[in-house]
C-alpha positions as CSV (number, residue, x, y, z in Angstrom):
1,X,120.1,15.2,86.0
2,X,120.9,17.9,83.7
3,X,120.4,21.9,84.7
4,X,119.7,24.9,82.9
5,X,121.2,27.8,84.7
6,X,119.5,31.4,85.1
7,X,120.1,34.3,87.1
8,X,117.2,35.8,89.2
9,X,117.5,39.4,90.2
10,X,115.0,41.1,92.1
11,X,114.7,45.1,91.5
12,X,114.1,46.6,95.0
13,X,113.1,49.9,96.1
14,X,115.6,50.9,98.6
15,X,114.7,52.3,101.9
16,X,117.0,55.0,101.3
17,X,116.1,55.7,98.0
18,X,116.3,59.8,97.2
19,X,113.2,61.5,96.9
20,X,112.3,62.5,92.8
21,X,109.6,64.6,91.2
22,X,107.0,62.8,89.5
23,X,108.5,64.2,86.2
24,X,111.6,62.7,87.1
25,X,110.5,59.4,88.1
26,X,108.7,59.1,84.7
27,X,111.9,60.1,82.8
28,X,113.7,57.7,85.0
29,X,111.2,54.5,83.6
30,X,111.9,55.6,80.1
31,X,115.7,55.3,80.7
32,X,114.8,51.6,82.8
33,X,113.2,50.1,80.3
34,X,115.4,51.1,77.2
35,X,118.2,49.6,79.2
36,X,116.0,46.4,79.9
37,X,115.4,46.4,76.2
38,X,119.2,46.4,75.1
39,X,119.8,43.8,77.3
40,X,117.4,41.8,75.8
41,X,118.6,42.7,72.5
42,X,122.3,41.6,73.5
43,X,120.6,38.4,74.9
44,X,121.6,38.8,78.3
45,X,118.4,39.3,79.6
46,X,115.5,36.3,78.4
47,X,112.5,38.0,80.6
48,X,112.1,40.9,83.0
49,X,108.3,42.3,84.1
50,X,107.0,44.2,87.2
51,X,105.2,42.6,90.6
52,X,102.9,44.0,92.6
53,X,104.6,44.2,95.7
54,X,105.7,47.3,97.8
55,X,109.2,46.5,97.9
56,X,109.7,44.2,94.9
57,X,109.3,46.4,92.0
58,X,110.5,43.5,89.3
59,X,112.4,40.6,88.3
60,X,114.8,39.4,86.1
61,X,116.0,36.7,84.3
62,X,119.3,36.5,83.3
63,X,121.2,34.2,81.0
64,X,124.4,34.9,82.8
65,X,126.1,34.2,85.9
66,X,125.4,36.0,89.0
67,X,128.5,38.1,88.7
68,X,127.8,39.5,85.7
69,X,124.2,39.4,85.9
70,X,124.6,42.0,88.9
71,X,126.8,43.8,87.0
72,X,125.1,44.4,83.9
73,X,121.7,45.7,86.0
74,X,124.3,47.7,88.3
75,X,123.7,49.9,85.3
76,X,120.0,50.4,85.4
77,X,119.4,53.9,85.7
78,X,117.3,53.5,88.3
79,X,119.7,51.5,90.1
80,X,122.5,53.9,89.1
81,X,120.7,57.0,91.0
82,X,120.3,54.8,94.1
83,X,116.3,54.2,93.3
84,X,116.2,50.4,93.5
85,X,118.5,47.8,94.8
86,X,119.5,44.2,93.2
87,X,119.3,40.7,95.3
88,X,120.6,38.2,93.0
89,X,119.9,34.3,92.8
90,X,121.3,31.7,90.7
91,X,118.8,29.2,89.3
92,X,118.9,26.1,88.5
93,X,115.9,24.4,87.1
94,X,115.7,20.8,85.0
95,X,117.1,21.0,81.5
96,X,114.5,21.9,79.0
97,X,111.7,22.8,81.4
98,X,111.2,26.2,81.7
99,X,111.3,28.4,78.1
100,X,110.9,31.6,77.1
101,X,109.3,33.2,74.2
């Protein structure tokens, strides 16, 4: 059987994540999703949204290996000024089943 890979990468809100003013925080998601949107524009990333959990803030998926995957949203803002945290998982799912718009 055939695979298509992916890289999953859940955006987590650190425990120790500094405190910011609302005003900061705002500017902060500008600066989150313009970076989100130039990855999708390189074609790194194929889909990213937010959950509704607590800890979980979003997801990605990336077209590229774990590695890099980590390291290209090791330069979110967010996750730059220590706000959220990445856990990363390869994916593997049958060739041709899952696609994205």
């Amino acid at each position: 059987m055939e695979f298509d890979a992916y890289t999953l990468v859940l955006l987590v809100l650190r425990d120790d994540a500094p405190a910011h003013s609302e005003d900061e925080l705002n500017a902060l998601q500008v600066e989150h999703l313009a970076h989100l949107a130039e990855l999708r524009a390189a074609g790194e990333l194929v889909a990213a949204g937010p959950t509704d959990d607590a800890r979980v803030r979003g997801v990605c998926v990336m077209r590229s290996g774990a590695e890099e995957a980590r390291a290209l949203l090791e330069e979110n803002p967010s996750v730059r000024v220590g706000r959220l945290g990445l856990e990363v998982y390869p994916w593997l799912v049958p060739a041709g089943t899952v696609r994205f718009g």
